[in-house]
N, C-alpha and C positions, 0 to 999 in steps of 0.2 A: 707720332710715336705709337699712337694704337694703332695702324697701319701694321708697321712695322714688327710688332709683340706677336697680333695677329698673324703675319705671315711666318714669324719662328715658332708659336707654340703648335701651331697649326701641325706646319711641316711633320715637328718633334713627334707630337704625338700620333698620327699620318704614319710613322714610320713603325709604331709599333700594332705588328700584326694582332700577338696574343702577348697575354702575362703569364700563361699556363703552357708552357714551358714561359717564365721569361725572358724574353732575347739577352744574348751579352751585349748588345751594341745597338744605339738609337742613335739613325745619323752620325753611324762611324763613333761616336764617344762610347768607351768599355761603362759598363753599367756595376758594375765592381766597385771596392771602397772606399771611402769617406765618403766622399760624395759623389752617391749614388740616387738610387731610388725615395729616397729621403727628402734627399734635396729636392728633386723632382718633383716629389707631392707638393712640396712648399713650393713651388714654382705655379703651380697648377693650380694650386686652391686660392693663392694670387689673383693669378692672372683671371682666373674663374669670377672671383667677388667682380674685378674691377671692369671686366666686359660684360659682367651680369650675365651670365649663362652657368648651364651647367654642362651644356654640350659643347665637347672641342672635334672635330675631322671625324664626327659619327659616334665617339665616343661618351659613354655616361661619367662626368668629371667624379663624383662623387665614388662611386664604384669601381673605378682607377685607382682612386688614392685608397680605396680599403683593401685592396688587390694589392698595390705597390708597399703597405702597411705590414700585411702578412710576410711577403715574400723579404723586406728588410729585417722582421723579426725572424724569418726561419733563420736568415745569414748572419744575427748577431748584431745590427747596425744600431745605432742608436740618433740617427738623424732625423727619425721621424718624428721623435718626441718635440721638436719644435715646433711642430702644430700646437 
């Protein structure tokens, strides 16, 4: 199974260039409504705790999710708050 997590979150996050602008689309999925960037973060700080890192495909996991943070509060989102 961590195989497995590993090779999807990897990809996911791999796919995302910058957050400044940030993309509409990671691996083809719109990055738009409900669940969105929110969800995301919670995916991330996840998977982050349980493979004990804080780096995913070069990126800083930490400084993602405060990036992905913002740009859900510019859009009104409120999925973040399940952090």
């Amino acid at each position: 199974m961590q195989e497995f997590l590993n090779r999807e979150i990897t990809a996911h996050v791999a796919d995302i260039k910058s957050l400044d602008p940030p993309p509409d689309r990671v691996v083809g999925a719109l990055t738009i409504g409900e669940f969105s960037w929110g969800t995301f973060m919670r995916t991330l700080g996840d998977y982050s705790a349980f493979a004990s890192t804080d780096t995913i495909a070069g990126h800083n996991v930490p400084q993602m999710i405060g990036k992905m943070a913002q740009i859900e509060l510019s859009r009104g989102g409120k999925t973040w708050a399940r952090l």
